[in-house]
Structure formats: structure tokens, C-alpha cells
N, C-alpha and C positions, 0 to 999 in steps of 0.2 A: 352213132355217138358212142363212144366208147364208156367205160365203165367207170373210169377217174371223170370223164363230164357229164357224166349223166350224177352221179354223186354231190357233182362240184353244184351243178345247176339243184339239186335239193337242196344243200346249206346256204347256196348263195336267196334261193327264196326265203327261208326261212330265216336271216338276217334281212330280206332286203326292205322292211320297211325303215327302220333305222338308218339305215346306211345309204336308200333314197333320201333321206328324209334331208340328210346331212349335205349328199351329193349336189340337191336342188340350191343349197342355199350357195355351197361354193361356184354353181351354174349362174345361179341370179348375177354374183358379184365380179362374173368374168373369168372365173376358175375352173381350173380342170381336177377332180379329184378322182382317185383312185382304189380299189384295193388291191394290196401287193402283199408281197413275199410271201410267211409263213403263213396268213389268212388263208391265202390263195390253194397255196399248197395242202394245208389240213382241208379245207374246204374240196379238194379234189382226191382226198383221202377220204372223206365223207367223216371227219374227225374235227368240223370247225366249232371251238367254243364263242363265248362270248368275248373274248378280246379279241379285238379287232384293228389291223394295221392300215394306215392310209397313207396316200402320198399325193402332193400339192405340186403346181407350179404357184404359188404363193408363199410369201414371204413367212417366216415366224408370226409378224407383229399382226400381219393380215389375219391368219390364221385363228392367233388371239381372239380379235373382234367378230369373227365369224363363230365361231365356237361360241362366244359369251352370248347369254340372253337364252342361248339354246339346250346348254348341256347343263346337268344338272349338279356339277360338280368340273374346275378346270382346273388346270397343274401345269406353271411351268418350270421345272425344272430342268427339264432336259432342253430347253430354249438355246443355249448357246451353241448344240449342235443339231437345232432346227425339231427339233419335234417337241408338240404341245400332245398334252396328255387332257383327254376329258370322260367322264361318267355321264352315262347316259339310261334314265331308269324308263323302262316300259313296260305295258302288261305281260310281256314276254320274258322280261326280266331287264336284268341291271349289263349293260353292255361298258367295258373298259374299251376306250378309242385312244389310238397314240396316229398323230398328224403329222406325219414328215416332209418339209420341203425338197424338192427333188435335189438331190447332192453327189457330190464326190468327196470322199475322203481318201488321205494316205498318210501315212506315215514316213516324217525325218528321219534320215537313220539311226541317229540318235534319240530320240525324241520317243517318251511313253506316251503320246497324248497326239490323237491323230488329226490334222487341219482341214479345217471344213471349209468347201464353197460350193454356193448354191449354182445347182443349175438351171436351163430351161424346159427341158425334155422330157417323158419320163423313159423314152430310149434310155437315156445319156443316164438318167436313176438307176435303169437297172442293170446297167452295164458294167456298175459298181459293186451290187450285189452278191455275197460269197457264191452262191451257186445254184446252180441255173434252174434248180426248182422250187428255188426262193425268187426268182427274176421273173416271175409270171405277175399282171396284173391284170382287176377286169377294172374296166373304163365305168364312171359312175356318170349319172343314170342309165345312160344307154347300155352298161353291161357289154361292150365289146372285150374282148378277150386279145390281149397283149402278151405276147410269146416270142419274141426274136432268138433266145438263144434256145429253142427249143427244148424247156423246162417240161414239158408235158410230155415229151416223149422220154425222158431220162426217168421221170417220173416213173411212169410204167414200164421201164427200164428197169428201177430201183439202184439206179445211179449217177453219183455224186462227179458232178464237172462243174466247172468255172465258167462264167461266161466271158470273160477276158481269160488270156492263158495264164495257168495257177501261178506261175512265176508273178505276174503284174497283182493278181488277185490278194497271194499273200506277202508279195513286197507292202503292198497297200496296207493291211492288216494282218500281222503277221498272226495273229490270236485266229483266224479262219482254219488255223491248219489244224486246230485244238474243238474247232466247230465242226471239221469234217469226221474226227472221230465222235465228236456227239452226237451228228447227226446220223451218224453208222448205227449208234449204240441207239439211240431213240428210235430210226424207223426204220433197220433192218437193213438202211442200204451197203453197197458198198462203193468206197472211190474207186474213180476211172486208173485203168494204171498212170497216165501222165501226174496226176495229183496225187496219188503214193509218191510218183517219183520227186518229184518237186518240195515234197511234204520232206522228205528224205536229204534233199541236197540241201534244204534252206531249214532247216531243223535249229539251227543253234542263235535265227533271228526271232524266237519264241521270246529271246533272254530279253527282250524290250518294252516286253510287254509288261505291267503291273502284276502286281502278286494277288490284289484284288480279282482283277479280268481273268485271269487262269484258275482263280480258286470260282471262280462262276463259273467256270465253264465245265470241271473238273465235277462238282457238285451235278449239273447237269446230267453230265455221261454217267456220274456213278448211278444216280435217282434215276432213270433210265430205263427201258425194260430189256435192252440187251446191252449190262455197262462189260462184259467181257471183250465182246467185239469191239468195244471203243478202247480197252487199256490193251489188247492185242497191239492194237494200231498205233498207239502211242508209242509202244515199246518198237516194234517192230521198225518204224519212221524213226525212231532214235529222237523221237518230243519228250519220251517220259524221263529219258538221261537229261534234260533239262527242269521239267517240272516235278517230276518224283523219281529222283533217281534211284530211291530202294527198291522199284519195284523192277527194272532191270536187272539190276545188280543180285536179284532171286534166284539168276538166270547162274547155276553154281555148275563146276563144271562134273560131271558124271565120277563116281570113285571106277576103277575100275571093275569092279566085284556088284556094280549097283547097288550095294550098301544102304543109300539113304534115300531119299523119294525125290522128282524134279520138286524143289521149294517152290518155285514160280508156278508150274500146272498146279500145284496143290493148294498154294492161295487164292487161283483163280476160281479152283475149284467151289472150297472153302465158302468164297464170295457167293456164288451162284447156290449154294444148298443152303448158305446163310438168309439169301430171298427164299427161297421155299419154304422159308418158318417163318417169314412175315406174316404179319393178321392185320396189321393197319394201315397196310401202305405202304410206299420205299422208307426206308428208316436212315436216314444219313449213318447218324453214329454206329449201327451197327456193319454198316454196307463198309466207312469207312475200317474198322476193327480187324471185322474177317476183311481186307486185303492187306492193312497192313501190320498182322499180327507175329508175324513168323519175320518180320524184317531184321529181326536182333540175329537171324541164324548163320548171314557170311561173317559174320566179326567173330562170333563164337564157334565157328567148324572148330576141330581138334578130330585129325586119322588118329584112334589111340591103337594102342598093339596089338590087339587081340584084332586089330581091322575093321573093326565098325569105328563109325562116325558121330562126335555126339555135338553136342550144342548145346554145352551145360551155362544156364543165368541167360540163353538168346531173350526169356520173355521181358527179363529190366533189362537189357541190354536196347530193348525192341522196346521199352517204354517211353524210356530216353528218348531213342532215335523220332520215335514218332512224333512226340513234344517238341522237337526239334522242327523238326518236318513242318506241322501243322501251324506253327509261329511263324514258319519265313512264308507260307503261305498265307499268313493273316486270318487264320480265322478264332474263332470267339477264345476265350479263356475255358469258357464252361465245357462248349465243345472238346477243344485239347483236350481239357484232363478227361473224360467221361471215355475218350477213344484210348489215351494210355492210358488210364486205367484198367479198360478192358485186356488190351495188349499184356499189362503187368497180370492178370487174372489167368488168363485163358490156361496154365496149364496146372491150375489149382488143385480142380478133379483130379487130375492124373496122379497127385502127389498124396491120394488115399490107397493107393495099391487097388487089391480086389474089389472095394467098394467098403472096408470096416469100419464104415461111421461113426464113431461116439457124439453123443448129444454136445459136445463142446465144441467138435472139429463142426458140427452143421452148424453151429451159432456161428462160431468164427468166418464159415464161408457166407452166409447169408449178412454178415455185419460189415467185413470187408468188402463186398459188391455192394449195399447200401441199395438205391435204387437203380442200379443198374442190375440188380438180378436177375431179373427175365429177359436183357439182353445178353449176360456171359451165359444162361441157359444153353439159347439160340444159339453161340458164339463156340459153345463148347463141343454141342452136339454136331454141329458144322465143322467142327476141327477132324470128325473124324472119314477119312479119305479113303480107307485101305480098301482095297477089293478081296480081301478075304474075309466071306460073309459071316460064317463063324465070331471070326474078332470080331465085327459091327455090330453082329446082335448082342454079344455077349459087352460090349461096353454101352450098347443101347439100354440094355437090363438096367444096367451097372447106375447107370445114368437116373433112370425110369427108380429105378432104387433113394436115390438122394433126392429126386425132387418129392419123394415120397414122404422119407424122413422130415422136410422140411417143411412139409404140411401139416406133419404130424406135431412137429414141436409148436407151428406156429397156432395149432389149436393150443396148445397148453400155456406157452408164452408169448410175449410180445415181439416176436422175433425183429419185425420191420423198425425197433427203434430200441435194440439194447442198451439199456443204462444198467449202470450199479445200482447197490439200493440203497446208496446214501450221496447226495448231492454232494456239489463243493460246498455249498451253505455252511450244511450240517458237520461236513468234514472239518472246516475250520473251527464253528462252535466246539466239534464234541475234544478236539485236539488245540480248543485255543491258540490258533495260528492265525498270521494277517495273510492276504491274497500274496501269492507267491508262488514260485519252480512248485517248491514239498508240497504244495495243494493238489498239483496237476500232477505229481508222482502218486502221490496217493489217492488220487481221483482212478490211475490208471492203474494201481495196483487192486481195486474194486472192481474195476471193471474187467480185469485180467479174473477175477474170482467169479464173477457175473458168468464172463463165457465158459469157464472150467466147470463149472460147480451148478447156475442155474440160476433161476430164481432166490432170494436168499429172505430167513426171517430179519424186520427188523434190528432184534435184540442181536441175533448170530450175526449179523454183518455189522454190528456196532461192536460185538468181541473181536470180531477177526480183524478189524480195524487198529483196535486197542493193541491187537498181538502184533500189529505189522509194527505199530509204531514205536514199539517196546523194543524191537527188533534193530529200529532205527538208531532210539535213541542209545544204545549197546556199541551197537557200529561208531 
């Protein structure tokens, strides 16, 4: 027995009361149930959680009735393209089950939304399957092990084939070609050359896919534990000139003098030292940031005379861009801004020279990051790439210096929520104004004093008030 079944056979014991329990009842009622794809596969990774994939010759509606009475919790949303969703609580814990009738799906060529019909098989199930170490099932109760397209040996392979040829595979769904770089970047493997090449020649049938389904998939590869190898592959297949095309486009052509650094290896880079400062897990917002931070820099190239290369405004150039980006992908609003924001920050630090902090300029950068500050920390110290170790340590210091500073103030002040020290309230009472533009200029001209100056008394910030607006009423 090899070392992927000898694995597979621990997790599949240690689900199997559950998953007998379930099998028995679709056996009583004349059904064949299964467990298939990525069960199967993490299960012979010795990596199976508690969700848990099935697959039926049994109708949706059947399914329904079988599940109810038994599971502790059912769901059908996903009914219309045959899989019922249920929760199942034991002393072992809370198992998530998704029930799929055996199927085929493909895709119209026109068409975002791919047509389903049920089959009889579960050959004929997994022969649909993106790839073939997803196409393994074991057969419930009896646990026979179901393999046609030889998913167990690609397995222990650690590589990515189709069990139809990838042309049929991602004609069917063209979004599989965006799964084989996730499934690259999640578990190391790599695709067969025929599926690069395929991946390559049918690249621009991505464009049919929803903006939803690709920001799922996208999220995946990034959250990932190898998301490099998955954006290689994108870029390299010519997927990402579809679905993120700045990060191609990184790809700037060499000066001849080598003047500036490859942009593309360095936000790969970037990306990859930005995980090594995680503490609680993959971080989207940050994961997304460092890659796409430096995207403002082919709009902003300028060769100036003297022969270097610069990239003056790339970081709001790159804020833009990525608000841009992140909208046609659909994701959140809060999301967007919290990544251009960062994007807008990342070259903040640099814009102190040797590190001459005044108490103003650390308010200013700890107010403008707001709560994102210990991710442009991360974000900052990731930015830096050079292999000349001198410069690294000596803006590591530099670095190590300001988070310092900013410990130091926030012992004295309230740095995580700088206000003025006079409300609008107060600013209207003390200036007899109604709500209005002059409230919120002179709300900002206090707080412009707040971040210069400090803390303020009182009485002093109710003169410097009186002096701004004397100043006003003159003008």
C-alpha cells in the first residue's frame, strides 16, 4: 500500500462513522452514494477536514428526503445545479456535507452560466470532473475505491491532467483553467505540459466567465500557501492578460544600463516576504496590496537624462488603477478602498529621507493609515527587495526607528483616533455658525493644528480658533 492509501485509509476511518451512517440510509432507499473529488484527494493527502463531498445517482428532490430527519441542519441552495448542502453534529464534531447528483455540465459559448444534466454513472460524474485527482471516489459503505482516470497515480505524481482532454475539459468550463493554477499554488503541483498548452491556446474563453467565479478563484490562489506558482502560471498561459492584466503588463522591458529592477519579480517578490510577516493567517488585503502595489509604474516610466528611470505619482497612479481593477472584479467596497489605500501609502516611509521623524510627520503617517497600520508596516518593510544587504539593514533600522517613534507617541497620546481639541459642536457654538462647508474647514484647520503641534490646552485651542477665524473674516 502506498503512502497516499495508507493516509487515505486513516481519514477515511476517522470520518467513517458519519459518512457510513449517511451511505446506509441512501443503500436502504436503492442509492448508490459516494465520496468523491477533493474529499478524496485531501483524504489521500492525509489533509481531510470536516467537509465532506458526496455524489448520488439520486435525484436533487430524493436527496432532500434522505438527508431530512437525519441531518442536523439542510440547505438547498445549490438545488438547481443538483447539490443539497447539510450539517451533521457528532461527538467527533460538526461535519459540513455537500450531495451531488451524478452530472454533466458545459458551457454555451456564449453563455456565463453553465447547463446541467443529470446522469446515471458515477464513471459518466467523473469524467466531468476538472482533474483527474479530483475524479477519484470511494464507493459508500463498502469503501471500494473508484479510479478510472488514474488520479492516484498523478497524485503521487503531483500532477495536474484532465480526465477528458483539457480542450473538452475547459471548453466545458472555462474557469478550470484558473483552478489549475490554484490547484498549482494550493498543493505544489504542477500541470501536465498538454494543459499549459491548452491553458495557452484557449486563454481568451476565461472572458465568459463571471467576474464573481474568477474573483473566487483568484482569492483562492492568492490565500494559498504557494500563490506565486499560481500568478507565474496565469501570467505565463496569458489568463492573467484577461483577468488582471497589470500584473502582465509588470513585465517592462529591461533599460539597457539595467537602471531599474524587473517590476514583475519584485512584486512577486514583495508578495512572498509580505506572507512571512503574517501572524494570523493568509491576509487577503495584504496578500492583495503587495502584488498589486507597484502597478502605477508602466504608466509613470519617464528614461530622464541623466539615464535613470523614475516612476514619479506610480503610487496614486497605482491607487487608481487598482480601484479600478478590484470593481470590475466585484469585490467588496471596504475591501477596494483598504487595498488602494495601501497601494496610495506604501511609499510614505520613503518620503522621510534618512528617517527625521518629527512628532507631526509620525501623527500624520499613523492617522492617514488609520487601521491599516500594521498592514502598510508589513507592506513597507516587504517593499524592500535589494540584494544589497548594507541598504536592507540600514532601512530595516530606519524602519525599526519609526515603529519606535510611534510607540513612543502613542504612550503619550491618543494616536489611534486623532481628533482636534475642539468638536464641530463646540466650533459652531464658540463661532456662532449653523452646520456648513466653514464648520468642516475649520474642523480641518484644528486638526491640521492637532497633527503639527500635539495635544492642545483647552483655552489654547479655543485662541488659535479665534485667530484662524479672524484671519477669515479679513480675507
Amino acid at each position: 500500500m502506498s503512502e497516499a492509501q495508507t493516509l487515505g485509509l486513516q481519514e477515511l476511518l476517522r470520518v467513517s462513522p458519519v459518512a457510513d451512517e449517511i451511505a446506509r440510509r441512501f443503500q436502504a432507499a436503492g442509492h448508490r452514494l459516494a465520496l468523491v473529488g477533493g474529499s478524496v484527494r485531501d483524504a489521500l493527502l492525509g489533509r481531510l477536514g470536516n467537509d465532506l463531498d458526496f455524489t448520488t445517482d439520486a435525484r436533487p428532490q430524493q436527496v432532500l428526503k434522505l438527508v431530512k430527519g437525519w441531518a442536523d441542519a439542510v440547505w438547498d441552495v445549490g438545488i438547481a445545479f443538483g447539490t443539497v448542502g447539510a450539517r451533521k453534529d457528532t461527538p467527533e464534531g460538526s461535519f459540513l456535507i455537500e450531495i451531488t447528483t451524478y452530472r454533466s455540465e458545459a458551457y454555451d459559448r456564449t453563455s456565463r452560466k453553465p447547463e446541467v444534466s443529470y446522469g446515471d454513472t458515477i464513471e459518466e460524474d467523473l469524467v466531468r470532473r476538472d482533474f483527474t485527482v479530483n475524479a477519484m471516489a470511494v464507493d459508500l459503505p463498502g469503501r471500494g475505491f473508484v479510479d478510472p482516470h488514474h488520479g492516484l497515480d498523478d497524485l503521487e505524481a503531483r500532477v495536474l491532467r484532465t480526465p477528458a482532454t483539457p480542450e473538452e475539459s475547459f471548453s466545458d468550463d472555462p474557469l478550470r483553467m484558473m483552478r489549475a493554477a490554484r490547484f498549482a499554488a494550493q498543493l505544489d503541483f504542477d500541470p501536465a505540459p498538454e494543459v499549459v498548452a491548452a491553458m495557452t491556446a484557449m486563454a481568451e474563453r476565461i472572458t465568459i466567465v463571471s467576474a464573481e467565479r474568477i474573483q473566487a478563484e483568484l482569492n483562492k490562489l492568492l490565500l494559498s500557501r504557494y500563490p506565486v506558482k499560481g500568478l507565474r502560471l496565469l501570467v505565463d498561459t496569458g489568463l492573467a492578460g484577461f483577468v488582471l492584466p497589470e500584473l502582465p503588463a509588470l513585465q517592462l522591458e529591461r533599460d539597457e544600463h539595467h537602471r531599474h529592477k524587473d517590476v514583475y519579480e519584485h512584486s512577486l517578490t514583495v508578495l512572498e516576504q509580505a506572507i512571512d510577516l503574517e501572524q494570523d493567517g493568509p491576509d487577503l488585503t495584504l496578500r492583495l496590496a503587495a502584488l498589486l502595489h507597484d502597478i502605477g509604474k508602466p504608466r509613470t516610466r519617464r528614461f530622464e537624462s541623466d539615464g535613470r528611470v523614475s516612476f514619479h505619482h506610480h503610487e496614486v497612479v497605482g491607487a487608481k488603477m487598482t480601484r479600478k481593477r478590484m470593481r470590475e472584479l466585484k469585490y467588496s467596497k471596504e475591501l477596494t478602498e483598504d487595498v488602494s489605500r495601501l497601494v496610495e501609502l506604501h511609499l510614505r516611509f520613503h518620503g522621510y529621507g534618512g528617517g527625521e521623524w518629527t512628532d507631526s510627520a509620525v501623527r500624520r503617517y499613523v492617522t492617514d493609515a488609520g487601521p491599516l497600520l500594521e498592514r502598510l508596516h508589513k507592506l513597507t518593510r516587504s517593499d524592500c527587495t535589494t540584494r544589497n544587504k548594507k541598504k536592507a539593514a540600514t532601512l530595516s533600522r530606519t524602519y525599526d526607528g519609526l515603529e519606535h517613534r510611534i510607540a513612543e507617541l502613542k504612550e503619550q497620546e491618543e494616536l489611534d483616533a486623532v481628533r482636534p481639541a475642539l468638536d464641530g459642536n463646540q466650533i459652531m457654538e464658540l463661532l456662532a455658525l449653523k452646520p456648513g462647508p466653514m464648520v468642516g474647514k475649520a474642523y480641518k484647520h484644528m486638526l491640521e493644528l492637532r497633527l503639527e503641534h500635539g495635544p492642545m490646552e483647552h483655552d489654547a485651542a479655543v485662541a488659535a480658533l479665534r485667530e484662524w477665524w479672524a484671519g477669515q473674516q479679513q480675507g
